[in-house]
ZADO-1210 file (C-alpha; in nm, 4 decimals, padded with zeros to 6 digits):
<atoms>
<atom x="07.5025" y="08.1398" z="04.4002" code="UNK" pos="1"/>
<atom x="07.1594" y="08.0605" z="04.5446" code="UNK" pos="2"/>
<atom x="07.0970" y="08.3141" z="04.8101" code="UNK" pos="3"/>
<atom x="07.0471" y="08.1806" z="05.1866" code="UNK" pos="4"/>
<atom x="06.7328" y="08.2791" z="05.2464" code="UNK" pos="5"/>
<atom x="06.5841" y="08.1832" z="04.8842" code="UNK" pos="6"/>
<atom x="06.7691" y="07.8318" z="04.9827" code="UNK" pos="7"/>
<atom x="06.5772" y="07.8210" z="05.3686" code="UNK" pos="8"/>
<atom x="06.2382" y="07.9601" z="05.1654" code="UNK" pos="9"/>
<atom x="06.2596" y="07.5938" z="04.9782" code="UNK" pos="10"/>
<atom x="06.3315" y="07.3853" z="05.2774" code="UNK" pos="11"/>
<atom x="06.0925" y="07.5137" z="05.4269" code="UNK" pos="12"/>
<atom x="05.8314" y="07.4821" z="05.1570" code="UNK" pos="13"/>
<atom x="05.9376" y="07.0977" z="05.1471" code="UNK" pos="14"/>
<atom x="05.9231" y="07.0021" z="05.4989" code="UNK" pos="15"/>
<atom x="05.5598" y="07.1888" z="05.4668" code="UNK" pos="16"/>
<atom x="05.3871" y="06.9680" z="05.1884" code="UNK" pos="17"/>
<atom x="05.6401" y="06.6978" z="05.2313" code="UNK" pos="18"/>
<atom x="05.6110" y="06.6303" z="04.8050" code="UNK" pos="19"/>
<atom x="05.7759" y="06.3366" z="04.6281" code="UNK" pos="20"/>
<atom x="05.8445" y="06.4944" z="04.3337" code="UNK" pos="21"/>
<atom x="05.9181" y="06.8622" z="04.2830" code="UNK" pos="22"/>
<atom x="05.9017" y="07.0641" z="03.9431" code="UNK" pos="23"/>
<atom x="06.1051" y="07.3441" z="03.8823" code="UNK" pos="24"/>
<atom x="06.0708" y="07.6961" z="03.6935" code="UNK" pos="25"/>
<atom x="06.2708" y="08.0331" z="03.6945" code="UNK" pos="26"/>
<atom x="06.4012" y="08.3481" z="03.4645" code="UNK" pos="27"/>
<atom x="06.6142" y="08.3218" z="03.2054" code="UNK" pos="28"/>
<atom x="06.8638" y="08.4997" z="03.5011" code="UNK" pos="29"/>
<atom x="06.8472" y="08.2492" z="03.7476" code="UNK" pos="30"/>
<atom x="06.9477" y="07.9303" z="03.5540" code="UNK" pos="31"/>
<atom x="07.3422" y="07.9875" z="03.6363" code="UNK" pos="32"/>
<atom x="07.1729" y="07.8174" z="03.9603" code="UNK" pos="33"/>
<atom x="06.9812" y="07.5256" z="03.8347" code="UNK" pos="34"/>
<atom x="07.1974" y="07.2595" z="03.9427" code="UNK" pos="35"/>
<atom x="07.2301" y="07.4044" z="04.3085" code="UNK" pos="36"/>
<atom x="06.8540" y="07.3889" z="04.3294" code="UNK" pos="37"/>
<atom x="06.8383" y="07.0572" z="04.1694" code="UNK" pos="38"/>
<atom x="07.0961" y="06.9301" z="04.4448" code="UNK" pos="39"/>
<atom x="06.9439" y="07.0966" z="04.7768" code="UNK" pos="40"/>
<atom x="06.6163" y="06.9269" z="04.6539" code="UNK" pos="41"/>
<atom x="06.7468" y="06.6242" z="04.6351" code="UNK" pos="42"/>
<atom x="06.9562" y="06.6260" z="04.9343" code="UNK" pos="43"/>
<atom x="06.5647" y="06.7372" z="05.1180" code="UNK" pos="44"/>
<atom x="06.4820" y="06.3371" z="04.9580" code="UNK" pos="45"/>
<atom x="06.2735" y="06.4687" z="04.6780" code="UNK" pos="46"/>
<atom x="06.3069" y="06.4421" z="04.3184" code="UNK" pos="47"/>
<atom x="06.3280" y="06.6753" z="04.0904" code="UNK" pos="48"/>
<atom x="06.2381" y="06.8178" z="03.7417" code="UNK" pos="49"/>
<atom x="06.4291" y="07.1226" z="03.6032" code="UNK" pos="50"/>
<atom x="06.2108" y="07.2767" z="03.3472" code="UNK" pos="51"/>
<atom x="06.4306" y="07.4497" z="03.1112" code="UNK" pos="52"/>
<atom x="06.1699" y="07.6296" z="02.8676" code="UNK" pos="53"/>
<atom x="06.1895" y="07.9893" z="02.8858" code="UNK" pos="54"/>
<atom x="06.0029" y="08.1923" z="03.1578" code="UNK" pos="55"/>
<atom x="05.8440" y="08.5410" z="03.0992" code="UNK" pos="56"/>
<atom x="05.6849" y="08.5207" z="03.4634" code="UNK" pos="57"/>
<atom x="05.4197" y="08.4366" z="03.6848" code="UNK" pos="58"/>
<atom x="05.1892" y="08.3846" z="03.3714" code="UNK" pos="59"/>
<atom x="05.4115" y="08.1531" z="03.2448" code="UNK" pos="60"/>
<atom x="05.4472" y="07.8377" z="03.5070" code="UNK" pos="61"/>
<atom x="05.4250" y="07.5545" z="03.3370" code="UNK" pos="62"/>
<atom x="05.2323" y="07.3562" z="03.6392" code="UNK" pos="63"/>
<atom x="05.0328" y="07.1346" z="03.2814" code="UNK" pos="64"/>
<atom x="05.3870" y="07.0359" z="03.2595" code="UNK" pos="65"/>
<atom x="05.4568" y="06.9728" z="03.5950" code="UNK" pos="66"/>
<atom x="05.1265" y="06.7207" z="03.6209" code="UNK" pos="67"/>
<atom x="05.2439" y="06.5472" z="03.3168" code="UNK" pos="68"/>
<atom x="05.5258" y="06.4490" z="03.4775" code="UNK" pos="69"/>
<atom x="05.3541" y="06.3580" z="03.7457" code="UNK" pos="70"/>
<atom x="05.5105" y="06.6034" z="03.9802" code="UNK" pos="71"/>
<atom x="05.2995" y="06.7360" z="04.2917" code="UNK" pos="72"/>
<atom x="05.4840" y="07.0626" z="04.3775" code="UNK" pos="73"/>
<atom x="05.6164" y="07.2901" z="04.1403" code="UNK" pos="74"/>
<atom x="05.8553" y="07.5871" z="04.2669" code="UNK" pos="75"/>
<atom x="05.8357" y="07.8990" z="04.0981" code="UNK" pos="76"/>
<atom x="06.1193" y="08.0899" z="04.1257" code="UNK" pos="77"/>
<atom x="06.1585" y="08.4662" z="04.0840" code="UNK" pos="78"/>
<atom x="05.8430" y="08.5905" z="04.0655" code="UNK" pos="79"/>
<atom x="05.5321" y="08.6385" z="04.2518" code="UNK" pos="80"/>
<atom x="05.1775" y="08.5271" z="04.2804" code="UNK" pos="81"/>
<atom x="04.9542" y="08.7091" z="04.1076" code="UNK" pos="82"/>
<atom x="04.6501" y="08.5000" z="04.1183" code="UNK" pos="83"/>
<atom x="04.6411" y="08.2003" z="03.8544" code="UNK" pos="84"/>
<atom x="04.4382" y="07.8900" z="03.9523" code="UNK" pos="85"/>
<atom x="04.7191" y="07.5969" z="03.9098" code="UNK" pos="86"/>
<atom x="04.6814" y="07.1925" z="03.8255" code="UNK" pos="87"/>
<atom x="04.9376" y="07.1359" z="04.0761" code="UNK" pos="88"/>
<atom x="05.0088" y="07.2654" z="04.4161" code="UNK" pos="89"/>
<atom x="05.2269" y="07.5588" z="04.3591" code="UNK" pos="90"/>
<atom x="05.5018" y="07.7743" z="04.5687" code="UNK" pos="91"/>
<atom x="05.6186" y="08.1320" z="04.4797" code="UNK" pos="92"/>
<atom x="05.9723" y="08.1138" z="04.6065" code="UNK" pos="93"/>
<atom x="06.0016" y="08.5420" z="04.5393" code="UNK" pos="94"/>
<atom x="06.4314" y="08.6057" z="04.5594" code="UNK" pos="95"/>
<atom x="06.4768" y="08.9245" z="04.6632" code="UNK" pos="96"/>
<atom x="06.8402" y="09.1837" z="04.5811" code="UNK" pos="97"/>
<atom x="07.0850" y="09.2351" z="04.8053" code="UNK" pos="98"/>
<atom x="07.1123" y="09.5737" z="04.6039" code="UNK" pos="99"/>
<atom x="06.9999" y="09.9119" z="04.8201" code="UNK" pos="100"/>
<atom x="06.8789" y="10.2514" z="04.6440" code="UNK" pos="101"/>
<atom x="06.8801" y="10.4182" z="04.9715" code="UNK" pos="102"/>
<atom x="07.2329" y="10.5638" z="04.9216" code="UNK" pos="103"/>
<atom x="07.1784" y="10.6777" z="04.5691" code="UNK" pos="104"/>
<atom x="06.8621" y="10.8196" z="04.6378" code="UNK" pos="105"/>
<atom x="07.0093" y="11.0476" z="04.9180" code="UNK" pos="106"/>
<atom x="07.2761" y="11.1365" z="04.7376" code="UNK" pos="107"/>
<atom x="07.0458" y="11.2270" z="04.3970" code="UNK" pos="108"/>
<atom x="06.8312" y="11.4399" z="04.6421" code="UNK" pos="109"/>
<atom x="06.8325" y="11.7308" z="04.4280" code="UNK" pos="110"/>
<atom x="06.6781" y="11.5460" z="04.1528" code="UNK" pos="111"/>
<atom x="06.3922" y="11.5587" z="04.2676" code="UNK" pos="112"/>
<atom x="06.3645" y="11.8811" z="04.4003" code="UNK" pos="113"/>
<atom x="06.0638" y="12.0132" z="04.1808" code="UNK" pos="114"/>
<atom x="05.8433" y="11.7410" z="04.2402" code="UNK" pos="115"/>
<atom x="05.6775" y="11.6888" z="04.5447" code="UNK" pos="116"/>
<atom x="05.4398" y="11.4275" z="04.5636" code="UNK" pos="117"/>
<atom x="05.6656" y="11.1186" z="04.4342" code="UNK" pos="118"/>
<atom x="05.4744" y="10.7892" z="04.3536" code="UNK" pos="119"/>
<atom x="05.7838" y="10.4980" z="04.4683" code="UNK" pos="120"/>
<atom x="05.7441" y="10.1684" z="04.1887" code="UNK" pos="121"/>
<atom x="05.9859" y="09.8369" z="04.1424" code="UNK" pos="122"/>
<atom x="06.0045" y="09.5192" z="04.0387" code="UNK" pos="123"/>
<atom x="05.9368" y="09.2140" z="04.3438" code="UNK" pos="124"/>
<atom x="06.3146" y="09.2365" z="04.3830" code="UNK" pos="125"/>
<atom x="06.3680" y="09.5385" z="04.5152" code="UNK" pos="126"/>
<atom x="06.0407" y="09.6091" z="04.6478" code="UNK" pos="127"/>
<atom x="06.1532" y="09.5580" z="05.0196" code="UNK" pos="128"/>
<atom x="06.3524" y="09.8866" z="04.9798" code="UNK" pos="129"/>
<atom x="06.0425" y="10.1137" z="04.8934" code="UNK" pos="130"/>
<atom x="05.9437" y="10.1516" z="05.2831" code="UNK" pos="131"/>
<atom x="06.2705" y="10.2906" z="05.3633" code="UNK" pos="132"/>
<atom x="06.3260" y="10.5106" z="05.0527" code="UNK" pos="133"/>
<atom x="05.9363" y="10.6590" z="05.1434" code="UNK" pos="134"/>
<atom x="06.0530" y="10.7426" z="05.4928" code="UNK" pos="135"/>
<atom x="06.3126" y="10.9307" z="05.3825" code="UNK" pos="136"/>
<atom x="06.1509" y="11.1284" z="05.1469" code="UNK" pos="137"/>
<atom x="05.8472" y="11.2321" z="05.3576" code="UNK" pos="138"/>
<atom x="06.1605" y="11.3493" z="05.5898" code="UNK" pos="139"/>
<atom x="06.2272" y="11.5818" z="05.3079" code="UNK" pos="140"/>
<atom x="05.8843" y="11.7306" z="05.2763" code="UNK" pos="141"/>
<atom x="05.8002" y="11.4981" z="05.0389" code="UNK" pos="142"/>
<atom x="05.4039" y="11.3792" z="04.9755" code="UNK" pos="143"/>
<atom x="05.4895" y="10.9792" z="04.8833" code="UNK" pos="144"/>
<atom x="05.2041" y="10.7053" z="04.7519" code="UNK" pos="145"/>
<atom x="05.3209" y="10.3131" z="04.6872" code="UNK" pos="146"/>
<atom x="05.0515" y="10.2388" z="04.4715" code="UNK" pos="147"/>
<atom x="04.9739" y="09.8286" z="04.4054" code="UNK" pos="148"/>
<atom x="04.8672" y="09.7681" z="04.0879" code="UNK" pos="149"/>
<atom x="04.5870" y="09.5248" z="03.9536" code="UNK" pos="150"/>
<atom x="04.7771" y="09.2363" z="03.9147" code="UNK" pos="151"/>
<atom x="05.0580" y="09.2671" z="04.1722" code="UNK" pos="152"/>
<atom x="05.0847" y="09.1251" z="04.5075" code="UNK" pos="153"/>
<atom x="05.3044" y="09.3846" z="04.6349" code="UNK" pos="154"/>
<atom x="05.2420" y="09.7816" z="04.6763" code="UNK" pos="155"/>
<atom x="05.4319" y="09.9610" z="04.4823" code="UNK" pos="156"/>
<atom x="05.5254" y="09.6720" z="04.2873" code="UNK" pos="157"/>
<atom x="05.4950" y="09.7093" z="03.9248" code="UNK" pos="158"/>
<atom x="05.4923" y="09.4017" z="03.6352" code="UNK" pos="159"/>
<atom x="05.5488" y="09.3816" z="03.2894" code="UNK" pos="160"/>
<atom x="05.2044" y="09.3913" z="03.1776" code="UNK" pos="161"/>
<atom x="05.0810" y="09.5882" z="03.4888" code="UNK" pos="162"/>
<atom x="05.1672" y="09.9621" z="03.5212" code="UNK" pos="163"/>
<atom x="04.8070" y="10.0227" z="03.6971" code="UNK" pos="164"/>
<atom x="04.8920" y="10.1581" z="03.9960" code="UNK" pos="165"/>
<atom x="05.0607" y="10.4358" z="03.9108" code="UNK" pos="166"/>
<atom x="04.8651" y="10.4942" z="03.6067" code="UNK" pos="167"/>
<atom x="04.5373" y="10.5281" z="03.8474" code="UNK" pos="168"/>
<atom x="04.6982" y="10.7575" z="04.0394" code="UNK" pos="169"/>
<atom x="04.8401" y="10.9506" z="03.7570" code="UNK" pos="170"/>
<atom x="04.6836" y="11.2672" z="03.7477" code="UNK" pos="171"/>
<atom x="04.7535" y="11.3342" z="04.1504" code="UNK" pos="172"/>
<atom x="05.1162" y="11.3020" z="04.1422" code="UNK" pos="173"/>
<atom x="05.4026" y="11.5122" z="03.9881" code="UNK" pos="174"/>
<atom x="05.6365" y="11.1752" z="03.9217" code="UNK" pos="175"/>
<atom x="05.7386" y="10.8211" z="03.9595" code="UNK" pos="176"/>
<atom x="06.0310" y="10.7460" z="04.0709" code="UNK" pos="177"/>
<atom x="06.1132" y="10.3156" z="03.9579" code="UNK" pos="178"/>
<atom x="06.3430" y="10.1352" z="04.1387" code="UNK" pos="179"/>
<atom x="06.5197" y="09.8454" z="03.9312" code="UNK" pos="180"/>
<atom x="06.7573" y="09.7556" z="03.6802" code="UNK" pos="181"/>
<atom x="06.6946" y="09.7925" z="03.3071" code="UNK" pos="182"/>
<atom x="06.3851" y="09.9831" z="03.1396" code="UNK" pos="183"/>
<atom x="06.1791" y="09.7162" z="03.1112" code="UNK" pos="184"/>
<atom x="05.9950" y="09.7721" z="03.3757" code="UNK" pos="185"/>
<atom x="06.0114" y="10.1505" z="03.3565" code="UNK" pos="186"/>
<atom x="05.8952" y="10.1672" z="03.0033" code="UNK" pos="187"/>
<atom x="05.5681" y="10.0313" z="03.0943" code="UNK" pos="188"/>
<atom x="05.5246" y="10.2963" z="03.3706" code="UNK" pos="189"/>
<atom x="05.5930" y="10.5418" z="03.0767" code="UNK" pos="190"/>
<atom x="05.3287" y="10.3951" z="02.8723" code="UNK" pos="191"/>
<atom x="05.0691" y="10.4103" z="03.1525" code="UNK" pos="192"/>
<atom x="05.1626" y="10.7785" z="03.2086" code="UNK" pos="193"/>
<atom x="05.1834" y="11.1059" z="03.1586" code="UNK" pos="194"/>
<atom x="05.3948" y="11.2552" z="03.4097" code="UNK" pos="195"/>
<atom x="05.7473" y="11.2579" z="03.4395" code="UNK" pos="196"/>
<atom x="05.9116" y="10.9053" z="03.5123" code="UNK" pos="197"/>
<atom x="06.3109" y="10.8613" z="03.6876" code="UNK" pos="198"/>
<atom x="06.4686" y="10.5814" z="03.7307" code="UNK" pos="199"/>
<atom x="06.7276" y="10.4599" z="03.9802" code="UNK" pos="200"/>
<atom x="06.8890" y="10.1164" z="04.0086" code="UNK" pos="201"/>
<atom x="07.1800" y="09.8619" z="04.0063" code="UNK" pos="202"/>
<atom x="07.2832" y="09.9721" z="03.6936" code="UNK" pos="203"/>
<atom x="07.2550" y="10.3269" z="03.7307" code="UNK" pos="204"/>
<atom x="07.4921" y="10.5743" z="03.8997" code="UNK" pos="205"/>
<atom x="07.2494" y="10.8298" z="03.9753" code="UNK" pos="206"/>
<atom x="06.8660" y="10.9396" z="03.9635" code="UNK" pos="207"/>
<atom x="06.7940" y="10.9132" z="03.5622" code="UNK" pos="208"/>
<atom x="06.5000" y="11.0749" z="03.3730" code="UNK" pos="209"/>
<atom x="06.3750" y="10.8883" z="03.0785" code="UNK" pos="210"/>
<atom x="06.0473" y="11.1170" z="03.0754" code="UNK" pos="211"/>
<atom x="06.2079" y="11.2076" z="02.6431" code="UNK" pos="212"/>
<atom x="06.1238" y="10.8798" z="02.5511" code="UNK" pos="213"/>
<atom x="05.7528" y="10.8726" z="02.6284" code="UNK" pos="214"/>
<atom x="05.7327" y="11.0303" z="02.2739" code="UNK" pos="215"/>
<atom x="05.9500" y="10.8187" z="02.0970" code="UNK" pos="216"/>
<atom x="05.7068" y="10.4661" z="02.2354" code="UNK" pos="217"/>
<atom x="05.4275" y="10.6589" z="02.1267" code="UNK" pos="218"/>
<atom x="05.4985" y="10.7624" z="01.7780" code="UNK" pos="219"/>
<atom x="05.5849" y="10.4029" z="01.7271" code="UNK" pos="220"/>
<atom x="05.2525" y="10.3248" z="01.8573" code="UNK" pos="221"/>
<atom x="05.1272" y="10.5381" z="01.6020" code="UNK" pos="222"/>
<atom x="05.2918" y="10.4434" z="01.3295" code="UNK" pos="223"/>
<atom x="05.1767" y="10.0562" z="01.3653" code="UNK" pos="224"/>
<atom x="04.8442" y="10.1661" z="01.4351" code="UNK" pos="225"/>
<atom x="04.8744" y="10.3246" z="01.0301" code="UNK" pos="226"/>
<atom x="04.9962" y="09.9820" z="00.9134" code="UNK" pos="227"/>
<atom x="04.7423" y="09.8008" z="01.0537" code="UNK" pos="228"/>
<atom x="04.4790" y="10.0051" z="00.8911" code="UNK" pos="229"/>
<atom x="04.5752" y="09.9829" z="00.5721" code="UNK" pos="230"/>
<atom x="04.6823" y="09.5900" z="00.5724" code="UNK" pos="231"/>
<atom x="04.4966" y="09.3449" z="00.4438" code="UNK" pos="232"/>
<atom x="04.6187" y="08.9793" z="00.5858" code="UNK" pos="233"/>
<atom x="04.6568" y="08.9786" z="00.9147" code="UNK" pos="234"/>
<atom x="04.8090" y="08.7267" z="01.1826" code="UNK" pos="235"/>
<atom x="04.6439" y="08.6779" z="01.5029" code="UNK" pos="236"/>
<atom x="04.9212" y="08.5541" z="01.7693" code="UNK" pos="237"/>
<atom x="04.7567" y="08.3631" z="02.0359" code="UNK" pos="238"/>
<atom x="04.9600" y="08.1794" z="02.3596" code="UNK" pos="239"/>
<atom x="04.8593" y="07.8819" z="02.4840" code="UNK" pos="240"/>
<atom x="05.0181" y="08.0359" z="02.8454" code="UNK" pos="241"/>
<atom x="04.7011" y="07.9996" z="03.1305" code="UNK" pos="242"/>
<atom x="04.8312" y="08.3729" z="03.1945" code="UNK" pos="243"/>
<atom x="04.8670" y="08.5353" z="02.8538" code="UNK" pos="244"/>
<atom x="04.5672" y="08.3038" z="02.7127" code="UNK" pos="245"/>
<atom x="04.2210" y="08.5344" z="02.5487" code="UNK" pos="246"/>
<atom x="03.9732" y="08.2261" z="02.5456" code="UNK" pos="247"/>
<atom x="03.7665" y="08.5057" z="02.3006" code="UNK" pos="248"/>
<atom x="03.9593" y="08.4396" z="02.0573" code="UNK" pos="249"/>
<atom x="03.7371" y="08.3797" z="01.7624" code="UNK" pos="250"/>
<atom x="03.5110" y="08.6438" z="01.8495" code="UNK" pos="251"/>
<atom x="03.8383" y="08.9103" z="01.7991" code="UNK" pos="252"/>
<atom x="03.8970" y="08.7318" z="01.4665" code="UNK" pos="253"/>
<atom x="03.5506" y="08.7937" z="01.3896" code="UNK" pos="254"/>
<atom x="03.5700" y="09.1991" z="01.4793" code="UNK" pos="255"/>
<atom x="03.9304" y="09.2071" z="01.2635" code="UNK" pos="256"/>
<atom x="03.7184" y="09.0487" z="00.9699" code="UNK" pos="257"/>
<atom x="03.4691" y="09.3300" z="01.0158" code="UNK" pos="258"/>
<atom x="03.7354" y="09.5548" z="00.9500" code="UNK" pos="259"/>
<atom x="03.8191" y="09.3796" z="00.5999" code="UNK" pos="260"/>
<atom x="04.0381" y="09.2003" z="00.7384" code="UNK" pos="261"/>
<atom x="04.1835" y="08.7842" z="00.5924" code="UNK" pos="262"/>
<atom x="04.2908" y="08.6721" z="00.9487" code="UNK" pos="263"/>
<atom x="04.4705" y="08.3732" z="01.0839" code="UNK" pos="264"/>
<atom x="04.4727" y="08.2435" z="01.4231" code="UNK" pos="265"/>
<atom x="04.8667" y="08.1941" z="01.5154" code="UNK" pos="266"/>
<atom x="04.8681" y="07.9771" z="01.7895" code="UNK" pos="267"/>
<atom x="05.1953" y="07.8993" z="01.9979" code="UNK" pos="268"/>
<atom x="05.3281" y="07.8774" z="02.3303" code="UNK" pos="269"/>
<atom x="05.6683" y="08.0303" z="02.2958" code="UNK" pos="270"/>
<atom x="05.6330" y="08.3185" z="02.0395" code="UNK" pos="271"/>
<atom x="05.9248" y="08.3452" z="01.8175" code="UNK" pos="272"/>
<atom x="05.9733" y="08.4362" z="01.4276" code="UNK" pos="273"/>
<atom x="06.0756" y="08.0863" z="01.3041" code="UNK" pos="274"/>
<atom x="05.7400" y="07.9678" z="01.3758" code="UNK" pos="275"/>
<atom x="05.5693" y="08.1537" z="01.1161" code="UNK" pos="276"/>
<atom x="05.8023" y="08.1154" z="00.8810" code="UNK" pos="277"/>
<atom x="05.6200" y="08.1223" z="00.5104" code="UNK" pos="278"/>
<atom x="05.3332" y="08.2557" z="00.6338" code="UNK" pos="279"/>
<atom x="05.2356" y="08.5455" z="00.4427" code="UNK" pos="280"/>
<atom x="05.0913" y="08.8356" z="00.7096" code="UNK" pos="281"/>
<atom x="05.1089" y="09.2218" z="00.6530" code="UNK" pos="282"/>
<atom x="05.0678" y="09.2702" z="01.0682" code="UNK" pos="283"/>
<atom x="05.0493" y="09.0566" z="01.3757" code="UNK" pos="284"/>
<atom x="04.8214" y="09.1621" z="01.5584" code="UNK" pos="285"/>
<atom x="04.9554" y="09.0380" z="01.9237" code="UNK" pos="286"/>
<atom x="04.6764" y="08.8866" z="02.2204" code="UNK" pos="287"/>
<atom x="04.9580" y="08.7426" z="02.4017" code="UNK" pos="288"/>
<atom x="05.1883" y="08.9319" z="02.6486" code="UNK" pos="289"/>
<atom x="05.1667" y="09.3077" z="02.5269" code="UNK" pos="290"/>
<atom x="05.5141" y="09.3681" z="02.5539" code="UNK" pos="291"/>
<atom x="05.6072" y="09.1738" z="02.3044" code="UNK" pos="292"/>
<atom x="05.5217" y="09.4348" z="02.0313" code="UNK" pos="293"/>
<atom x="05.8220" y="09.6021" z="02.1522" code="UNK" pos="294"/>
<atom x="06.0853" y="09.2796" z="02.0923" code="UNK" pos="295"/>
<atom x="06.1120" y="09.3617" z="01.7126" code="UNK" pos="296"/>
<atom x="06.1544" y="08.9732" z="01.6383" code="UNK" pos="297"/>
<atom x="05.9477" y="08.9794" z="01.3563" code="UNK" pos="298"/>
<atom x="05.9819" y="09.1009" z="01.0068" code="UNK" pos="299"/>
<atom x="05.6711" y="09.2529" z="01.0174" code="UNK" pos="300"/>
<atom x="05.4738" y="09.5417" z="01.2610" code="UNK" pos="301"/>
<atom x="05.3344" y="09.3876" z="01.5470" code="UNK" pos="302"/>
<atom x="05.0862" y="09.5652" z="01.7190" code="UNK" pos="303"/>
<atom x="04.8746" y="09.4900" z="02.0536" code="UNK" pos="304"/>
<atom x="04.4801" y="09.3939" z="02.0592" code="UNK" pos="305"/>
<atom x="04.4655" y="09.7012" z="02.2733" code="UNK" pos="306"/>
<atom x="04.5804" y="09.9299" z="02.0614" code="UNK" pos="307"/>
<atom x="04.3621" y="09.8902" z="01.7676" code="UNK" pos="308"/>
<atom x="04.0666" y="09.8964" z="02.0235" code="UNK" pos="309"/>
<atom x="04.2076" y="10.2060" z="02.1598" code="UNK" pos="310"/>
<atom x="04.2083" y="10.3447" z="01.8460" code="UNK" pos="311"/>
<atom x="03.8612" y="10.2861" z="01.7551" code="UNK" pos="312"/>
<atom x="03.7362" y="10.4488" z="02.0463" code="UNK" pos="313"/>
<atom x="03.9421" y="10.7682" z="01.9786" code="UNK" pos="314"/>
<atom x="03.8121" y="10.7530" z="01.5888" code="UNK" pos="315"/>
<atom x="03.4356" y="10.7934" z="01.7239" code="UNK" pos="316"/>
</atoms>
């Protein structure tokens, strides 16, 4: 069920810009409440488009849609602004857990017990609960940053393709405690880092280190790095998403061809397997969100633009 709040957030956002017709977007989590959003809006005299494609986040909002239809609002639910110029007006309705860590995190104390300056991360859910987990800590003798990242609106809020603010800080803190559900989120911090990362969340009894598998994400890493070298046809997957979009497209299929390289431009808005079906590619080489790399719903490596530039550099 729609929260209250996230429910009085959209009211309000309609009596506001008083639209005619209202376009819709939200994770893959929230559709279970599609037709109770479709129904308040109406009930506010508005109508309303539910679009259904899947959402990967704030660089995915479908507002070209929304002006096609000839929409002029579109809701985004679930997620928060972090900077994209739209085609239509659009609203960040950010839905935020009932879930607290406070009690866990007192009661996992010990945990952390050899670290004591503690950078505090989470996802735009729980990100209201990062004030009062800090106080506590600093009560404790504890030396606690909330770093904001590049692309984030919140500090201490971390995204899927944004671990920056704890990677910046990286070498003046002794951990990072994450605050969320899942590893998503927390694998990226591990990426960006070298220290150790814990987790704690809805899913999780107690304070959890998953520092071990920083080696496991990086010998991966490693080996795709090897299989790109020594392929020969490569795929370039490109997004048509405003947020995932590199306009420099040719220019990267020019360096790959540098390298050797036959490259094609793969060009898609929802990545997925069945749409490059009988085309014959040794590697993907991935533009688009970076995390996709780590989906494994291709057949063959898929590595991220960054990489291979990454290893370049460390080859000279």
């Amino acid at each position: 069920m729609l929260s209250k709040s996230c429910q009085k957030k959209i009211v309000q956002v309609i009596e506001k810009i008083k639209p005619k017709r209202i376009a819709v977007t939200m994770p893959e989590g929230m559709k279970m409440d599609l037709k109770e959003i479709a129904q308040l809006i109406e009930y506010n005299n508005c109508e309303v488009v539910l679009i259904v494609e899947p959402c990967f986040g704030a660089c995915d909002l479908r507002d070209w849609e929304a002006q096609l239809l000839d929409c002029d609002l579109l809701l985004h639910l679930g997620h928060s602004d972090f900077g994209l110029k739209t085609m239509v007006p659009t609203e960040y309705i950010e839905v935020f857990s009932d879930y607290s860590p406070f009690q866990q995190v007192k009661n996992n104390l010990k945990k952390l017990e050899k670290y004591k300056k503690i950078a505090l991360c989470s996802t735009v859910q729980h990100i209201l609960e990062l004030e009062k987990i800090k106080d506590f800590l600093e009560q404790n003798k504890k030396i606690v940053f909330v770093p904001k990242s590049k692309k984030a609106k919140y500090d201490g809020q971390v995204l899927g393709c944004d671990a920056s603010g704890p990677e910046t800080i990286n070498s003046n803190i002794d951990c990072v405690l994450f605050v969320g559900g899942g590893l998503f989120h927390a694998f990226q911090i591990l990426e960006k880092t070298t220290i150790p990362v814990l987790t704690i969340g809805p899913d999780k009894k107690e304070i959890t280190d998953i520092t071990g598998k920083r080696e496991l994400i990086l010998k991966r890493k490693i080996i795709k790095q090897k299989k790109f070298e020594y392929s020969k046809t490569i795929g370039l997957l490109v997004s048509f998403k405003r947020g995932q979009l590199k306009k420099n497209i040719f220019e990267i299929k020019k360096k790959l061809e540098g390298q050797g390289k036959e490259v094609y431009i793969l060009a898609m808005d929802y990545i997925s397997k069945e749409k490059i079906l009988g085309i014959d590619a040794e590697v993907l080489v991935n533009t688009a969100c970076p995390r996709i790399e780590e989906d494994n719903i291709f057949d063959v490596p898929v590595i991220n633009l960054e990489d291979i530039i990454f290893q370049q550099q460390k080859q000279k």
